[in-house]
C-alpha positions in Angstrom: 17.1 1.5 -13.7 17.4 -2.2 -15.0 14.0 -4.2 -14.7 12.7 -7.7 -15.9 12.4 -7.8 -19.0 9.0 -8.2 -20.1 6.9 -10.3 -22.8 3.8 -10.1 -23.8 1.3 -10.5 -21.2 -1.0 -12.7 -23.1 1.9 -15.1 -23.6 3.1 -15.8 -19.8 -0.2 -16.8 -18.7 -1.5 -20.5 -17.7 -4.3 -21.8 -16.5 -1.7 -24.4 -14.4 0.2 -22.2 -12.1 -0.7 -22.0 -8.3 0.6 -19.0 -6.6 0.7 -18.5 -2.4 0.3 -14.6 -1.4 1.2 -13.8 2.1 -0.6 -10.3 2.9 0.0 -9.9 6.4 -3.0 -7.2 7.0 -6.6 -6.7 7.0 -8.5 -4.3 4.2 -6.5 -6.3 1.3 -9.5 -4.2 -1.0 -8.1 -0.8 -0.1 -4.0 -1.4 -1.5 -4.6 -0.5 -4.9 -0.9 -2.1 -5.8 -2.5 -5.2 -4.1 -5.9 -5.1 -6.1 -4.3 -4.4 -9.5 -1.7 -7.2 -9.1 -4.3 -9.3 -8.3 -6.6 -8.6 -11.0 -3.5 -9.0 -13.6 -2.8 -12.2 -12.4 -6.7 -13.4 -12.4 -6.8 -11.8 -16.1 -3.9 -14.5 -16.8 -5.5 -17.4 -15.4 -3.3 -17.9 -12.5 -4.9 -19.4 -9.3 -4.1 -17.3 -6.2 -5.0 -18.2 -2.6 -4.4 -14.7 -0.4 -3.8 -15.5 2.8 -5.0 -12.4 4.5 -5.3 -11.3 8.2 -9.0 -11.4 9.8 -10.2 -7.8 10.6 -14.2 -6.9 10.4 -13.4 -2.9 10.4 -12.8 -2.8 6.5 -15.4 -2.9 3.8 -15.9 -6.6 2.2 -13.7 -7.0 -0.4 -14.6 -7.1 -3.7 -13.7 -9.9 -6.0 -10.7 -9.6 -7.7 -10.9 -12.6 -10.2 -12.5 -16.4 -10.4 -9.1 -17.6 -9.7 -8.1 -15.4 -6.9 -9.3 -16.6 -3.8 -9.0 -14.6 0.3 -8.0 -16.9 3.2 -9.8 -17.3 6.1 -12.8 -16.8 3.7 -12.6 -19.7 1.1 -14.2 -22.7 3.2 -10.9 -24.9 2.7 -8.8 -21.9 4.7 -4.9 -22.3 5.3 -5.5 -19.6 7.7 -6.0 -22.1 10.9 -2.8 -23.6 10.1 -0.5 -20.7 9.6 -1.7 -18.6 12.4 1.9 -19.7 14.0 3.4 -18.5 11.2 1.5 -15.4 10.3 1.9 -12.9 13.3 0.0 -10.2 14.5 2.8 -8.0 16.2 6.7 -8.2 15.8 7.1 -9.3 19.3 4.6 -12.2 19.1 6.1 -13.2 15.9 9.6 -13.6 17.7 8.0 -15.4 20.7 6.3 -17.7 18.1 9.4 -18.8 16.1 12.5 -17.6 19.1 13.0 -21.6 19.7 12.9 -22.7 16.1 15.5 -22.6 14.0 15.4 -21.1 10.4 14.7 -24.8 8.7 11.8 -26.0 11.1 9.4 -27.7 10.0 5.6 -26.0 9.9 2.9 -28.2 11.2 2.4 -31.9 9.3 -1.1 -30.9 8.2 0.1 -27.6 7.1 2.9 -29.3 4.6 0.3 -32.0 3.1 -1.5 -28.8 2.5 1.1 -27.1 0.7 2.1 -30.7 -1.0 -1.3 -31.0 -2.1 -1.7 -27.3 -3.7 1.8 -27.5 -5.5 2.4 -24.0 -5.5 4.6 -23.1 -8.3 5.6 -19.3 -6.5 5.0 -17.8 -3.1 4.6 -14.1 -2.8 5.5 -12.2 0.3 4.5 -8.7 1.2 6.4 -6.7 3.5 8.6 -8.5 6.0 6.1 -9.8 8.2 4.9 -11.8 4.5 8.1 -12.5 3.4 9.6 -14.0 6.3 6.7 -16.0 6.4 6.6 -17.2 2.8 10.2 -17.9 3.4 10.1 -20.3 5.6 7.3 -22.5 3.6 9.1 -22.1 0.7 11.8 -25.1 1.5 8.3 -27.3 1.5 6.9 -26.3 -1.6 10.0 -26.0 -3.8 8.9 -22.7 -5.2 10.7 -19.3 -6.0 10.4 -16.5 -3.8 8.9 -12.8 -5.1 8.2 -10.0 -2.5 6.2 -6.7 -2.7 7.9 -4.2 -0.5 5.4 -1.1 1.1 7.1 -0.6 4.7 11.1 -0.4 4.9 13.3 -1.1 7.7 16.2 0.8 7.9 18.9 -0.5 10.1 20.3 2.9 11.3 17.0 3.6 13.0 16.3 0.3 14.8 16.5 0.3 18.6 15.1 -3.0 20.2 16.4 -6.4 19.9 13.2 -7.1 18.6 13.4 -4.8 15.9 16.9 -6.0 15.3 16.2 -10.0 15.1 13.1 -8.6 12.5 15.6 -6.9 10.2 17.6 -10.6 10.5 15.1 -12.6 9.5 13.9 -10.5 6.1 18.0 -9.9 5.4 18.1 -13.4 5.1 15.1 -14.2 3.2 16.0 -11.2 0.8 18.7 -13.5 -0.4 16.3 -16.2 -1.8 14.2 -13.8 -3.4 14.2 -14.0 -7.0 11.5 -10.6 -7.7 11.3 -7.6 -5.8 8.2 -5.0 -6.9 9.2 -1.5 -5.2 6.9 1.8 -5.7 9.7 3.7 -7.7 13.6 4.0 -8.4 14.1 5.7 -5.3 12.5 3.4 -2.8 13.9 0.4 -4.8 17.6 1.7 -4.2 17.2 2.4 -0.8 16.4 -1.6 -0.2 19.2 -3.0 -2.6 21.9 -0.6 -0.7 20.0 -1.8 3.2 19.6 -5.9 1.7 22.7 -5.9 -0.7 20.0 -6.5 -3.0 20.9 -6.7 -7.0 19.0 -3.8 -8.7 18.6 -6.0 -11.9 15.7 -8.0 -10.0 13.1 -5.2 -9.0 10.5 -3.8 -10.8 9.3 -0.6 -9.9 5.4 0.3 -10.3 3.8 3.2 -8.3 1.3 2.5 -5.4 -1.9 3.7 -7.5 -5.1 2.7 -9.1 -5.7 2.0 -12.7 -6.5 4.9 -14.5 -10.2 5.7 -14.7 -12.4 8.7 -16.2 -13.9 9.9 -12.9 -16.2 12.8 -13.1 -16.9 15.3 -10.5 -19.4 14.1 -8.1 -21.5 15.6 -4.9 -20.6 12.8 -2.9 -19.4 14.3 0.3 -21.2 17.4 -0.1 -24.3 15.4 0.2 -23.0 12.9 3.2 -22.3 16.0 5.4 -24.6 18.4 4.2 -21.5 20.8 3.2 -22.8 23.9 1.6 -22.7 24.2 -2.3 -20.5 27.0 -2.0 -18.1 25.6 0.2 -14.8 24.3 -0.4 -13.9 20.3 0.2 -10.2 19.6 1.6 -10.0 15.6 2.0 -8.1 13.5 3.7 -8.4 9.2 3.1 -6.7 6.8 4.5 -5.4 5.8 7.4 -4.9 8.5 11.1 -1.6 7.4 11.6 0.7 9.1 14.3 2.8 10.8 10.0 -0.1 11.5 9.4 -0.6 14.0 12.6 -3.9 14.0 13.3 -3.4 16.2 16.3 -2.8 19.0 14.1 -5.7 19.0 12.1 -8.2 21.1 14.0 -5.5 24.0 14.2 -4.9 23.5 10.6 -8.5 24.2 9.7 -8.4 27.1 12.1 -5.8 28.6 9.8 -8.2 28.2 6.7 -10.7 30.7 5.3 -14.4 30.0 6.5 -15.3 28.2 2.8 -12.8 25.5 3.6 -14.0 22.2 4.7 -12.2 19.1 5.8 -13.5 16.0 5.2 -11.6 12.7 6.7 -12.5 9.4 4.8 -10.8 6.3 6.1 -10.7 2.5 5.6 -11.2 1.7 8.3 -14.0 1.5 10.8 -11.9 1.5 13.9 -11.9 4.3 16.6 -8.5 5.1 18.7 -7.5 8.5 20.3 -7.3 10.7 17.0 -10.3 10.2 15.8 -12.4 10.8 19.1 -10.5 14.2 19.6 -11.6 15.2 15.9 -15.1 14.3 16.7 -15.0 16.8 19.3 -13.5 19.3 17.0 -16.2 18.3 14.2 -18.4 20.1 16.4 -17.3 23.6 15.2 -18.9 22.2 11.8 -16.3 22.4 9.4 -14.1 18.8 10.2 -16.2 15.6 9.1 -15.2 12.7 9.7 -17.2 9.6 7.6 -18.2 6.5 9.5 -17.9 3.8 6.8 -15.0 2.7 4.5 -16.6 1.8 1.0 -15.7 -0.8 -1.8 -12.6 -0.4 -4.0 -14.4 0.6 -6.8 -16.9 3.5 -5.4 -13.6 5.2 -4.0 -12.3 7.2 -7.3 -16.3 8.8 -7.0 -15.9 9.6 -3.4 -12.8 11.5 -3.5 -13.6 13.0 -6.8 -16.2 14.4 -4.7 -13.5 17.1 -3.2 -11.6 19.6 -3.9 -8.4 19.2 -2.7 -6.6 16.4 -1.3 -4.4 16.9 2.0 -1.1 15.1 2.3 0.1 15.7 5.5 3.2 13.2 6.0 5.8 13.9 8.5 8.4 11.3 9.8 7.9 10.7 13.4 10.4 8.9 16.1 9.2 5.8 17.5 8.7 2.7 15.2 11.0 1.4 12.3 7.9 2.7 9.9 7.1 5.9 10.9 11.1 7.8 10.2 13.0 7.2 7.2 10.0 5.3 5.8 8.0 8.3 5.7 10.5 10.2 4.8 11.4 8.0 1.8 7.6 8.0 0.7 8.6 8.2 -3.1 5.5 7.2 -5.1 4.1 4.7 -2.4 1.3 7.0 -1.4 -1.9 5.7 -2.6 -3.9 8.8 -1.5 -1.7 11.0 -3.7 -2.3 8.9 -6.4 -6.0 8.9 -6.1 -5.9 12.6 -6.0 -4.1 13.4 -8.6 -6.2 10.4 -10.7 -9.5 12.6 -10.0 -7.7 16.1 -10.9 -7.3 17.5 -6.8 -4.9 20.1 -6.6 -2.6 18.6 -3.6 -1.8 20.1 -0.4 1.1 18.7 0.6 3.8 18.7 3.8 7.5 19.1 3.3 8.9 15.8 1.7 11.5 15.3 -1.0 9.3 13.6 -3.2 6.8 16.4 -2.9 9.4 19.0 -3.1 10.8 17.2 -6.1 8.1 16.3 -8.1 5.0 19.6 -6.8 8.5 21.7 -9.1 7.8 20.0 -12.1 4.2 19.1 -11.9 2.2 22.1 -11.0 -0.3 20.0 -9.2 0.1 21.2 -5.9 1.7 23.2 -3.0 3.8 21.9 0.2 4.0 23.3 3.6 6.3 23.7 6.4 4.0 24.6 9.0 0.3 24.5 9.2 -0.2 28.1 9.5 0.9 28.4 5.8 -2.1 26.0 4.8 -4.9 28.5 4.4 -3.2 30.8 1.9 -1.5 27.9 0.2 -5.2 26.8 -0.4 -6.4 30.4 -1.2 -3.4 30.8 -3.9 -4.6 26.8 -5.5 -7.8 28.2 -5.6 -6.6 31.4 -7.7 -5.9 28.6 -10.3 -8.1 26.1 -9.6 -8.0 24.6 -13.4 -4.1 24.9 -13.7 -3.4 23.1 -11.0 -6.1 20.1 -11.4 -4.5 19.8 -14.9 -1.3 19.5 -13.9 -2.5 16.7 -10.9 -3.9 15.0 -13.9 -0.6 14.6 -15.6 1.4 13.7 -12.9 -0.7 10.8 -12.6 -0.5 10.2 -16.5 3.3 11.0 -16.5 4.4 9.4 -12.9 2.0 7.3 -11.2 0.2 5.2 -13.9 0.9 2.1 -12.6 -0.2 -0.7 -15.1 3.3 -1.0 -17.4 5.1 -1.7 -14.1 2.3 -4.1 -12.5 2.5 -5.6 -15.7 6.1 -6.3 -15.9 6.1 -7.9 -12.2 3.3 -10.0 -13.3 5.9 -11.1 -16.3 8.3 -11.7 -14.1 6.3 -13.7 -11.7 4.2 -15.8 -14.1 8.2 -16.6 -15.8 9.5 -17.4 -11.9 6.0 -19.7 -11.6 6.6 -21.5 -15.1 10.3 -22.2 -15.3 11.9 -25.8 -14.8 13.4 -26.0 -11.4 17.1 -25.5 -12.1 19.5 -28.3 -10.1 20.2 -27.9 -6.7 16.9 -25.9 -6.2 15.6 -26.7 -2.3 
């Protein structure tokens, strides 16, 4: 597919350039699109305030550069002034802005702020960002770039709420200058649903850096799992796709050596993860009680032997159908595995389906009695299919040339001359 040109990274680089990223979440530390972007731009010298949602649940972050700075941490925070702007829920965000029109003014402190920053770009991510960064941007005369994780797909929306959402990032989408997508399928889904040109996204897979990550006793330690025992792990978030519900009849289905272990990042307890404590009681679910820094997680899940990817598309909010079922190469965790050479254990998906027929470096299930022999046949050829998990991540999910050429593409957005007529 077309992309941005790029030049040399050491070229499009200045100390000068102020940039505005709107990350509408908590745990910034644990997207590793977000982190890598980030460090790119720090390695450039670009000055980056992050204005990131407050949430105590997720491990500090770690620094991602000296020009690179989280809001509400840095002492001189925008945060206080764009809490009217930066919304927690979709239905608070409409009751917020329902009586404004699209060219309100923010707050007067909030645009001498802005004024006195001179951001050169704004960066949006997802809609809740982008719409945001959109309607600063008339204030700060900057272009427009957006990172898109979550897709709304208009077919599936069924509130008016959901509805007046999918307005408002349709019509920022036509001041955007730079879309980054995970990969050519994802980015051709939102040019058909925005009308979107295909000529201005880059594509670079949600994954870390690549990193020589040996084997480690980690978990087997944490839980006291024996040494001849068999690690299955799950990290991330217990989403409704990621059916938590199922897991304690999945392990039933597995042969007594198979452990799951559940690793999230996040510290915060619902429904899910009560019922699998009381189902880590038959001793072979563990579930950890701590997220951990970016840069101890490669280790961690190194520490297993298998990663579980157990996505299924589920009715009820715009990102939990087609979303899912669209996952293309926006799954982190499957990127981590295959990083650290786990054979994957995967649910039904296209990508899977797709990609597990060419790259050896995994199975996929249908339902979750299959899982225990699917693990038993892995296990057959363990070695195979941790080299082949290792060259999907070489072949398909390295993401640094596609990081790169966003970074490119935003650092020639942030330099350029405003052209005439610009707002």
């Amino acid at each position: 597919m077309a992309r941005v040109k790029s030049a040399p990274s050491q070229v499009i680089g200045s100390g000068d350039v102020r940039i505005l990223l709107i990350y509408p979440y908590a745990g910034i530390d644990s997207n590793s699109t977000m982190a890598l972007l980030l460090e790119n731009l720090a390695g450039r010298g670009a000055h980056v305030d992050v204005l990131v949602k407050p949430g105590t649940e997720f491990a500090k972050p770690e620094r991602f550069g000296d020009t690179i700075h989280l809001e509400p941490q840095a002492e001189s925070s925008l945060y206080p002034l764009l809490r009217r702007v930066l919304p927690e829920r979709v239905r608070l965000f409409l009751a917020r802005h329902r009586s404004r029109s699209a060219s309100a003014a923010p707050p007067q402190a909030l645009i001498e702020r802005l004024t006195a920053r001179r951001y050169a770009l704004l960066i949006g991510v997802d809609p809740f960002g982008l719409i945001t960064a959109d309607r600063l941007a008339p204030w700060t005369q900057a272009p427009l770039a957006y990172v898109s994780f979550e897709m709304i797909f208009e077919d599936e929306l069924r509130t008016r709420v959901e509805r007046a959402l999918l307005e408002m990032e349709h019509a920022a989408c036509r001041r955007v200058a730079l879309v980054l997508s995970p990969d050519v399928e994802r980015a051709e889904l939102f040019c058909r649903e925005h009308s979107f040109p295909l000529d201005r996204v880059v594509t670079a897979p949600v994954a870390p850096p690549p990193a020589d990550v040996p084997k480690s006793s980690i978990l087997r330690d944490m839980f006291g799992i024996p040494a001849g025992a068999r690690i299955v792990l799950y990290a991330g978030a217990l989403e409704e796709w990621a059916c938590p519900e199922e897991m304690a009849a999945m392990v039933a289905h597995w042969p007594e050596a198979y452990h799951l272990v559940i690793h999230r990042n996040s510290m915060r307890t619902g429904r899910a993860i009560r019922h699998l404590r009381r189902s880590a009681k038959a001793g072979r679910i563990h579930i950890s009680s701590e997220p951990v820094a970016r840069h101890d997680l490669p280790r961690l899940i190194a520490s297993a032997d298998f990663g579980l990817a157990p996505y299924r598309p589920v009715p009820g909010d715009w990102w939990t159908g087609k979303n899912i079922y669209h996952l293309g190469l926006s799954s982190g965790k499957v990127s981590f595995y295959a990083m650290c050479g786990l054979p994957i254990l995967a649910r039904s998906l296209p990508v899977f389906d797709r990609e597990f027929a060419r790259y050896k470096c995994g199975l996929v299930y249908r339902e979750v009695a299959e899982t225990g022999d699917l693990l038993t046949e892995m296990d057959a050829r363990y070695a195979d299919h941790s080299d082949e998990a290792r060259r999907f991540y070489r072949e398909r999910l390295n993401p640094v040339a596609g990081i790169t050429r966003f970074c490119d593409g935003l650092m020639r957005l942030a330099t350029a001359p405003p052209a005439p007529g610009d707002r």
